[in-house]
N, C-alpha and C positions, 0 to 999 in steps of 0.2 A: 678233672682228673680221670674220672670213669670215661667219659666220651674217648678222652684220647688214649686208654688201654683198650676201648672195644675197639679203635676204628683199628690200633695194633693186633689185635686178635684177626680181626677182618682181614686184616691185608695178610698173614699169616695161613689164613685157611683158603686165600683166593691163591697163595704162592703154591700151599702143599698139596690142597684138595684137587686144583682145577688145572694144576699144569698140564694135564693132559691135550687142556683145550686151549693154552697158547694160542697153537697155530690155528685153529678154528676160526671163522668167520662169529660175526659177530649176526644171529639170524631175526630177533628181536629186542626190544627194549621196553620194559613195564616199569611203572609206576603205580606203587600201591602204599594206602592206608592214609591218602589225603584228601580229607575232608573238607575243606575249607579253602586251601591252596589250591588254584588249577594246576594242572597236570605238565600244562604248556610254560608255566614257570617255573616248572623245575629240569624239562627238557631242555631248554634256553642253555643251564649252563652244563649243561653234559660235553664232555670230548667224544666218550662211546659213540660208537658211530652202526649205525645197522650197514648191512652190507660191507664193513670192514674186518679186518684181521683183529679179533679180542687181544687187547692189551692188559696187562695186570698193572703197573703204573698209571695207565687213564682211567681208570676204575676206581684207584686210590684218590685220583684228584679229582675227578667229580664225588667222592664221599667228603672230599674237603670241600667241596665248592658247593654244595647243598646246606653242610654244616652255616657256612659264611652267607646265607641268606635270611640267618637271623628265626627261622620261623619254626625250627624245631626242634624237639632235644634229643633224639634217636636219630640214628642211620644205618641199617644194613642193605646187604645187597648178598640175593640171591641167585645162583646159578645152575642152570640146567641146561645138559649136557644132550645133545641129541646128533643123529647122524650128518643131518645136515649143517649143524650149527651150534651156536652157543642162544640160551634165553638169559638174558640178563633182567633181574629186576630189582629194584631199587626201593625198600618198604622203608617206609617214613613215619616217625610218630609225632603228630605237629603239639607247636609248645599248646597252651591251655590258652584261652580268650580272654582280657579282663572284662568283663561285666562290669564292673563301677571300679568308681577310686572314692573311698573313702580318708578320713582325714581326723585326729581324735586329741584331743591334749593341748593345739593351741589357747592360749589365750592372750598373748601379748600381739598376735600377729593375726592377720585376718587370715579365713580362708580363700578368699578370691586373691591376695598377693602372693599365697603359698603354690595354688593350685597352676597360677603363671611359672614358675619354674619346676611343675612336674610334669615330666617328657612323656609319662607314660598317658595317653586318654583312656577314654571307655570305650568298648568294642575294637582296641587295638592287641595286638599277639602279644605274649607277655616277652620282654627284652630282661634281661638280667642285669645285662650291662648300664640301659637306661634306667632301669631299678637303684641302683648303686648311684648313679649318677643324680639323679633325685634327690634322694637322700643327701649326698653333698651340697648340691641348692639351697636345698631347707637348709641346713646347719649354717652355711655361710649369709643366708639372709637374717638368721638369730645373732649371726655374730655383730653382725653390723649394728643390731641395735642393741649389744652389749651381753646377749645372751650369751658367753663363751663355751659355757659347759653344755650348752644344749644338747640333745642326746636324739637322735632320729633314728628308728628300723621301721621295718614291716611288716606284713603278718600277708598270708596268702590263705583265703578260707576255699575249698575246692567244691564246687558247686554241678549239678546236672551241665548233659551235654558238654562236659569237659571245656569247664567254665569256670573261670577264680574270682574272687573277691578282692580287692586289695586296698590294703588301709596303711595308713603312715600312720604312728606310732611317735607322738610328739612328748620329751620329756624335757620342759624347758628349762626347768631349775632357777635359780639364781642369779639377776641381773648383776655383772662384772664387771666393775669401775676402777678407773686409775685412782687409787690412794693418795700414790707419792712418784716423781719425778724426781730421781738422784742427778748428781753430775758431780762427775771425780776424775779431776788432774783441770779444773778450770782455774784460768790466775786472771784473764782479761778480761772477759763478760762476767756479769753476775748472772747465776741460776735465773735468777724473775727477766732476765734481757732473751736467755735463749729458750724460756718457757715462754717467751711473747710470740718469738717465730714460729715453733711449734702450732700443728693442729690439733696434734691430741694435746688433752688439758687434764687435771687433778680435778676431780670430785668438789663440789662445795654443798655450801647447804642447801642451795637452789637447785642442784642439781637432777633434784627428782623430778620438776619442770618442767627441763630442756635436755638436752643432749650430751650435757659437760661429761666429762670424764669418762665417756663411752671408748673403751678401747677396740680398736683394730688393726692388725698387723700391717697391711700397707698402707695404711696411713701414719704408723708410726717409720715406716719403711722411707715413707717420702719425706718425713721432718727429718731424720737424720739426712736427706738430701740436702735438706735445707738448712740446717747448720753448719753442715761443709761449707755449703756457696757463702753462706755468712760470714765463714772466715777466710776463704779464698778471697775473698770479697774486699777485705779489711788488711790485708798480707802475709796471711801466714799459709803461704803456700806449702808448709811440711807439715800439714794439719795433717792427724789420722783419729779416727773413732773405731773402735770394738765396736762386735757387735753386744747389740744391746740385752744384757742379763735381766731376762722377768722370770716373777717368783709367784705367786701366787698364797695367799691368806689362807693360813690353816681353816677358817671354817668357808674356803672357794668364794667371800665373794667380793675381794680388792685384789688387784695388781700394782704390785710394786714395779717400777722400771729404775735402772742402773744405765747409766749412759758413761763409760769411762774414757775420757782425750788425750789428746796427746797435740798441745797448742804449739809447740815449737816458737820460731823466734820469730819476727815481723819482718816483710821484707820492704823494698821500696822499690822502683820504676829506675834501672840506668838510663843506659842512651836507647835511641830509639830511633831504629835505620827505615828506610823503605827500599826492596830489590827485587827486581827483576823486570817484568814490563810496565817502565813507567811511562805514560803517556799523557800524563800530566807533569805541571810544575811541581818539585816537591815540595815547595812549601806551600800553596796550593793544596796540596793531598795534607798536610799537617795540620795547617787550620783546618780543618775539619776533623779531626782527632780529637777525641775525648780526653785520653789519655797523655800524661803531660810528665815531662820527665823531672824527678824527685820526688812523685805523690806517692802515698802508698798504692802499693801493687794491689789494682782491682779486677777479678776475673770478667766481671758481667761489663766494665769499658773497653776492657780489651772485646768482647763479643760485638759489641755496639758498633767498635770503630768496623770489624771484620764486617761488619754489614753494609755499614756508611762506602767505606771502600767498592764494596762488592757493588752497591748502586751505582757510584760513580760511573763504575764500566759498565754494569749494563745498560745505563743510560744512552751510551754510546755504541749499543748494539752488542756487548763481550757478555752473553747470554750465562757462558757459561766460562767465568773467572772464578780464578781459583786465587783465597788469601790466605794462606799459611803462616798462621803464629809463631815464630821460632824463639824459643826462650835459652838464656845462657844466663846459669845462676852461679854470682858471685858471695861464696859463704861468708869471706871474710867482711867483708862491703856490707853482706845484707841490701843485696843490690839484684834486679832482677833487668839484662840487657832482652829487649826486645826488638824481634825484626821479624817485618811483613814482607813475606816472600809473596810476589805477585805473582801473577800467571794468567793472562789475559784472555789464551785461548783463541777460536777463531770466532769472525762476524758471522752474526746469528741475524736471520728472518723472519718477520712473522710470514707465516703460509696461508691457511684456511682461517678464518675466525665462523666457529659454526656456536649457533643459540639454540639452546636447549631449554624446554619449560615454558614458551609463553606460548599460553595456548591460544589466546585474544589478543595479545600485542602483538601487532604486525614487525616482521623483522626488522624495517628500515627505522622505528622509531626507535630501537634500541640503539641500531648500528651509527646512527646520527651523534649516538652522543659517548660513541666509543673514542678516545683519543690517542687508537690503534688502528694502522691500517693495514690490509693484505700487500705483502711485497715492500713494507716500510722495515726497518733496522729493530732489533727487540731493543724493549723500552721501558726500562722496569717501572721508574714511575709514570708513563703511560699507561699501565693497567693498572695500579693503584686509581689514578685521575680517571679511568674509562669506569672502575668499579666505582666509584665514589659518584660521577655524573647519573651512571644508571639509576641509581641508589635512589638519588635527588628526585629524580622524575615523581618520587610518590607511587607509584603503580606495582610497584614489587616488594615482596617483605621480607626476602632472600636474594641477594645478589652476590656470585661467586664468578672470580676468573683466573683460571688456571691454562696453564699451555701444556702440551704433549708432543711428543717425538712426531714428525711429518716424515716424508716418503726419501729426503735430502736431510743429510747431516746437518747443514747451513741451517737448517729451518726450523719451526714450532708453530703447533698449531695453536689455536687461542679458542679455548672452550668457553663460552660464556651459558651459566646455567642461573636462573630465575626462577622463582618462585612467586607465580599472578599474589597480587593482595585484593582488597575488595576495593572495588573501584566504582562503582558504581551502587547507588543505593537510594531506596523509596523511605522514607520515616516521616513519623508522626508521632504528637509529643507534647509535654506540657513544661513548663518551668515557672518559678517561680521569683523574680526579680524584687529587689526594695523598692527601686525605680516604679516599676509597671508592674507586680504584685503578680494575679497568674498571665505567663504568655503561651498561645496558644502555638505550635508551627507543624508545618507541613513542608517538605523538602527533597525533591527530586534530582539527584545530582549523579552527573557521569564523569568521575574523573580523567577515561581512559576510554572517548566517544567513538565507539566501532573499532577499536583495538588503533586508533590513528595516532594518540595521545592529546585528542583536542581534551577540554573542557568545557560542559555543557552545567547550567547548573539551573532550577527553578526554586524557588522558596519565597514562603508567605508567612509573614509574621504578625498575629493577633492578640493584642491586647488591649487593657484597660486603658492604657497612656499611651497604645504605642499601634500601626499599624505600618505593614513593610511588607511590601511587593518584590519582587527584584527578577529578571530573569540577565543572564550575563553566558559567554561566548568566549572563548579561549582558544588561541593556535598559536602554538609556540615556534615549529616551522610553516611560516605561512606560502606556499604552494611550493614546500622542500627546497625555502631559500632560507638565509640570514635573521632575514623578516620576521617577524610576532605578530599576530593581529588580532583581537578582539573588541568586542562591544557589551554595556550595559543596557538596558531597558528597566527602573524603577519608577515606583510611586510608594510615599510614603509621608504618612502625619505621625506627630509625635506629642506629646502634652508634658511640655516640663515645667517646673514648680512656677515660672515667672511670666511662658510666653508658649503659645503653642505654634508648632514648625511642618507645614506642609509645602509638598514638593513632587514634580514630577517631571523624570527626563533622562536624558541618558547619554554614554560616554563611546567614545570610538579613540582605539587605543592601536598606539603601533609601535615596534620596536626591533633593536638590530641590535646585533649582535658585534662590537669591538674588540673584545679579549675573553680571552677561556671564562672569566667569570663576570664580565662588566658586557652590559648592555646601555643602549641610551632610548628612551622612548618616546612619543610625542604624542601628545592625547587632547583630544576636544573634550567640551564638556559643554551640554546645552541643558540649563535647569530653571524650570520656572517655578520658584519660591511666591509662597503667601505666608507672611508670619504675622501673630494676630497676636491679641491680649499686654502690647506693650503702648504706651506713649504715642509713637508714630509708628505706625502701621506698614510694612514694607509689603509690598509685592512687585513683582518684577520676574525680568528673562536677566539669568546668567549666561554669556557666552565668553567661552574662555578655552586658551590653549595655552597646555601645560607638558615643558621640555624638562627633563629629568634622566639621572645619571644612576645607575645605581651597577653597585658589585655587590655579589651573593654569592659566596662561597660555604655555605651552612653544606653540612652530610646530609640535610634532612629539610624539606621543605614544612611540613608539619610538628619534626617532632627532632629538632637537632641536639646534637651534644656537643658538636666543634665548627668552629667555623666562626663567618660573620657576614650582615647586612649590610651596609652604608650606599647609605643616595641625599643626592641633591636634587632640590628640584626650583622650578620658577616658571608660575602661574600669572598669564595675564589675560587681563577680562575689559572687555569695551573698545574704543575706539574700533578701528577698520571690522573689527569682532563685531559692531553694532553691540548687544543687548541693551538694557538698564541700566549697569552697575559697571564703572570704571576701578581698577583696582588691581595691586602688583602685588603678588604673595611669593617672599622666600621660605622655602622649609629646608631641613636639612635634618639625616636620623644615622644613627650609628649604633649597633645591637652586637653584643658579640657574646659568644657560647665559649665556654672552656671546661671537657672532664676534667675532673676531679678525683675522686675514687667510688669502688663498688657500684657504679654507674651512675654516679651521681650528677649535676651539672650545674654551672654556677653560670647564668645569666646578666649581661649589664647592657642597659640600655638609658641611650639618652636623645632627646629632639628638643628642635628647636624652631621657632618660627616666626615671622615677619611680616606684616601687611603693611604697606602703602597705598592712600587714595587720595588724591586733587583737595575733598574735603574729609571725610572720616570715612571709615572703611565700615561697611555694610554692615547691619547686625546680622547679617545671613551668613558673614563669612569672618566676623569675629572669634576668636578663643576663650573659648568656655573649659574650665577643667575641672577635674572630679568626675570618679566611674571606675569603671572595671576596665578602661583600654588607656587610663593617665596617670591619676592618683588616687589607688584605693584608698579607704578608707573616710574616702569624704561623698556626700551625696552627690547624684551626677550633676555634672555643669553647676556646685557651686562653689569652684573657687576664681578667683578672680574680680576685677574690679566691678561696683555695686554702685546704683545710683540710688539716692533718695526723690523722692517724686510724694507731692500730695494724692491721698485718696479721693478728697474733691473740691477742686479748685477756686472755688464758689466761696466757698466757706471760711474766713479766716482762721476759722481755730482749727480747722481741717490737719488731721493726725498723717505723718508721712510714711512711706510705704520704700521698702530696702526690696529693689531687685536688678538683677543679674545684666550687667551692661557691656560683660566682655572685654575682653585686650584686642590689640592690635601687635600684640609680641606674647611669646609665649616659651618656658622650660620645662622639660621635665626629663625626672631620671629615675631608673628603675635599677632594684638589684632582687634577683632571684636566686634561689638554691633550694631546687629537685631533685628529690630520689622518688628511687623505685620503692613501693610499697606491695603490688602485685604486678608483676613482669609481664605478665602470661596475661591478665587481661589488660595490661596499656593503662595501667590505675597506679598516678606518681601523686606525690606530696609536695609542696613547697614552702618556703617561707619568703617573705618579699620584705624589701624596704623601696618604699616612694618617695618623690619629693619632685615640688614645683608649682608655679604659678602661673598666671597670665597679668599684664601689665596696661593700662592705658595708654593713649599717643603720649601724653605730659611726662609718661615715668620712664627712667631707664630700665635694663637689664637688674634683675636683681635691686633693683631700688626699693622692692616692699621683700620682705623676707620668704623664702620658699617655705612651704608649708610641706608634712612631714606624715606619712604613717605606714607603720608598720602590719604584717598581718601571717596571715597563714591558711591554704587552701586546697584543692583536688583538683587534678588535669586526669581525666579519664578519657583516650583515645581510643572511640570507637569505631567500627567499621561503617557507621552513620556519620560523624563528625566529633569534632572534639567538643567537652565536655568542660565546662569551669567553674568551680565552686569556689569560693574566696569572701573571707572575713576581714576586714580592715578595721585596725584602730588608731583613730588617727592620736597625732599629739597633741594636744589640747593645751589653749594658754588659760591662765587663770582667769575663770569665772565667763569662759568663752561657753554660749550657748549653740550647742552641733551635738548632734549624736557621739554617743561614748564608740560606737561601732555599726558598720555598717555590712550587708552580707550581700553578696551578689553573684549570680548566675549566669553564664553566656553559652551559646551554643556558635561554635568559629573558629576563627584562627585566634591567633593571641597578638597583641598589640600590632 
């Protein structure tokens, strides 16, 4: 108030005092009493002008316009009169500096979250405005965790060289919980149905705990949103709510809420037209309609269909269709006539597609798996499928595409924006299996080789029972064709409970691409096995080439929530192949991902498999189950058929010996359900159910009973590899000798 009576004073005594000097030229311009501010920041916004005709309006608005630079709290301007001229000068009192920001009376709230929403630093000009606005920060961040009353000022202590102290002044008071949720004029839900929807919640006795009963204004702002939709929802479209009456506890520290309705009568769904550009069949455009005439009237199907529609057309390039809900309510009926006014608009372009954010992915591996072209029709679910293929690739942890206005009406550009993930990575590491006790590894892996999108991977796996080489090759487009190509190079021994298994050799892999998500592959495989410690003793060369089908539609190659695997395959080994080992293996796998809720995901997987051989099918290439990639909870490789054999054959009374002799068929099925337990580091839960066997050539499918366990475990995705923790118990028949549980560890993919 005082500023703006002196600058009135001022402008009063430049009107009375100086009129003389109107017409005068204006002969210089000063600046004084600023310390701290250059000079040349305050000339910047003067109109005053040297060598012009003195104005008493430009005077006035450069005293405003000094004012509005935040930096001082006086303004005068003085004038002196000479033959020549006018001197103008402009004496400024700058505001005082803060020296520190103090901060005094928290105790529910940290200082480093407080000091995040105060605007004012140290060594900055003192702002008034930003002072007040601080203060509101603090308050609204006490509110959030229930503080309501909290009480925030400041204090300004004045220090040498015109310098202040300044300190927030915290009175937090008494944490402010909802008591009690009323509801009056309700007759169709019950109070506990629409305190369910609701965020805010009523106090318990836990509540000191957790969060319950923490009241906040828009968030009570949004549940009355959402008790609307509830009953728009359900048909009572004459629904109204007051606003909601809170009261507060004589001694401040419960709030009472009053929620008062007004439910009106239920309606239902009449007829149901469709008008104006239809370009499809209309029954056609119906089946696909959520909404169905005589259900109750629901807002959020009718939103659905408005969308469902809306894709339709842009599918066909109508970028920009318009579906207009038109409602006609009949009171006496309790009847609600709805019509979708179409409006198709004209054909739309893509233009540009430009990529933003990949700093190491070369543009063409993105654009390969965009299922949007430049000068193609817009394509709504085209950039769904273009964002969702991106996605797949693994290489990115953010994938966004939006379009924008281009240079032509007809057009839209296609922003594609990305966010690199880590792709590449060196670790070292230990773990600890049932199987192999501690294993040692070492692992060099390029998800994303030169920014190309090859796959490069090395890893070396040491342990007690276990040793694994591997180095492997990856190219998805192989020389920017259809093509796939890759190769293995391994060597590895193993020691399992009945037979130890060494091998060394490697795979060359090719594949093409058929349909948006179906490939077919075809792969060699040259392995020379030695396996020791059983009856007959195998060594030999496998050669073998294996054709297989596979569709993979997952959002996620490591880590999906939707989607699904399925492939065929069929392996044959010998004849015109030359090796050792004659023999026809079918597999076949089906995996599929379905959300759930709060990101949860429900996993079901099943396989299956088959070998044929002239005489029996190789113990190299039999089915062993049990482990962490079949059926947890039983030790590895030991379910399935079992021979007995003497310990030494010499000896008549010689005691016999139970080991592991494999199928020639084999099932298994898995069911998972994952949630998140920490988002932010890639660390889910699950719980599993297994089951399944392996069978000899004599038995059929299912001829010996599948065997069964249940368990629960940790998937920790790191930017090293994934992470698997899992406990198995299996189900046990009476007086069956096996571990009550089994715990296992893997570093990989998953099944």
């Amino acid at each position: 108030m005082w500023k703006k009576t002196r600058l009135f004073l001022l402008t009063c005594w430049i009107l009375s005092g100086v009129a003389m000097g109107a017409q005068q030229k204006v002969i210089d311009i000063l600046v004084s009493g600023n310390q701290r501010i250059e000079e040349e920041a305050i000339r910047v916004n003067l109109r005053t002008k040297t060598g012009e005709p003195f104005s008493q309006s430009q005077v006035r608005a450069d005293i405003k316009n000094i004012y509005k630079l935040g930096w001082f709290s006086d303004v005068q301007v003085d004038l002196e009169e000479r033959p020549e001229g006018v001197i103008v000068t402009f004496i400024v009192k700058e505001l005082p500096l803060v020296k520190g920001v103090q901060i005094s009376g928290n105790k529910k709230l940290k200082e480093d979250e407080l000091r995040e929403v105060i605007e004012i630093k140290p060594r900055s000009v003192l702002d008034r405005k930003a002072l007040q606005e601080s203060c509101k920060k603090i308050k609204n961040m006490y509110a959030d965790e229930g503080f309501y009353l909290a009480e925030v000022n400041y204090s300004l202590k004045p220090l040498e060289r015109d310098e202040v102290q300044l300190e927030f002044r915290i009175e937090e008071k008494q944490e402010v919980r909802v008591k009690r949720i009323n509801f009056l004029g309700i007759k169709t839900f019950s109070a506990s149905e629409l305190k369910g929807i609701m965020d805010t919640k009523q106090s318990s006795r836990l509540s000191w705990v957790s969060s319950r009963g923490i009241f906040k204004e828009e968030t009570l702002e949004s549940d009355i949103t959402k008790i609307t939709g509830h009953y728009y929802n359900n048909g009572y479209i004459q629904f109204k709510i007051d606003p909601p009456f809170i009261s507060l506890s004589p001694d401040k520290r419960w709030i009472y809420i009053t929620l008062s309705l007004e439910e009106g009568e239920q309606f239902r769904v009449g007829t149901i037209e469709l008008k104006g550009d239809l370009i499809f069949e209309e029954e056609e455009l119906f089946r696909g309609l959520r909404t169905k005439e005589g259900e109750i009237f629901n807002r959020s199907k009718i939103t659905e269909d408005i969308f469902r529609l809306t894709d339709r057309y842009a599918d066909l390039g109508y970028a920009f269709a318009n579906i207009t809900p038109l409602t006609k309510i009949d009171e006496q009926r309790r009847r609600v006539d709805l019509i979708f006014e179409i409006e198709k608009g004209k054909l739309v372009y893509f233009d540009k597609i430009k990529i933003i954010g990949n700093t190491k992915t070369r543009g063409k591996v993105i654009r390969r798996e965009l299922r949007v072209k430049e000068g193609q029709l817009f394509s709504g679910s085209g950039l769904r499928k273009s964002r969702q293929r991106v996605y797949a690739t693994g290489f990115f942890e953010e994938v966004n595409l939006s379009t924008e206005p281009s240079e032509r009406e007809d057009k839209l550009d296609v922003k594609v924006e990305v966010k690199e993930g880590h792709t590449g990575t060196l670790s070292a590491g230990f773990g600890y299996s049932s199987v192999d006790r501690f294993v040692g590894m070492i692992q060099t892996s390029l998800g994303n080789f030169f920014g190309l999108g090859q796959r490069v991977s090395l890893t070396a796996e040491l342990g007690k029972r276990r040793q694994n080489y591997n180095f492997s090759f990856y190219e998805p487009y192989f020389l920017d064709s259809s093509w796939s190509f890759g190769f293995d190079l391994f060597k590895s021994e193993r020691i399992y409970a009945d037979f130890t298994r060494a091998s060394a050799g490697g795979n060359l892999r090719w594949g093409y691409r058929v349909a948006e998500y179906s490939r077919v592959f075809l792969s060699y495989r040259y392995e020379d096995i030695d396996i020791t410690d059983i009856p007959k003793k195998q060594k030999g060369i496998t050669s073998s080439l294996t054709g297989s089908i596979v569709r993979d539609s997952r959002d996620h190659p490591f880590d999906p929530s939707k989607g699904s695997v399925n492939s065929f395959s069929v392996e044959y080994a010998g004849g015109f192949l030359q090796g050792d080992f004659d023999f026809t293996k079918f597999s076949s796998s089906s995996r599929w991902y379905f959300p759930v809720v709060w990101g949860t995901v429900l996993m079901l997987n099943g396989k299956l498999g088959y070998g044929l051989a002239k005489r029996e099918l190789p113990f190299s290439e039999r089915y062993f189950l049990g482990g962490i990639n079949s059926v947890r909870g039983y030790q590895y490789w030991s379910l399935g058929p079992r021979d007995e054999i003497l310990v030494q054959k010499d000896e008549p009374t010689s005691s016999t010996q139970s080991i592991a002799a494999g199928g020639n068929k084999m099932v298994v099925f898995n069911l998972e359900f994952l949630f998140p337990i920490i988002k932010a580091a890639g660390l889910k839960g699950l719980l599993f159910l297994d089951g399944g066997n392996a069978y000899r050539e004599s038995e059929n499918f299912f001829e010996s009973p599948l065997r069964a366990a249940w368990g629960f475990g940790f998937r920790w995705f790191t930017p090293i590899a994934p992470f698997r923790f899992e406990w198995g118990f299996p189900f046990r028949k009476p007086g069956e000798d096996i571990d009550p549980s089994v715990f296992e560890f893997s570093i990989g993919t998953f099944f």
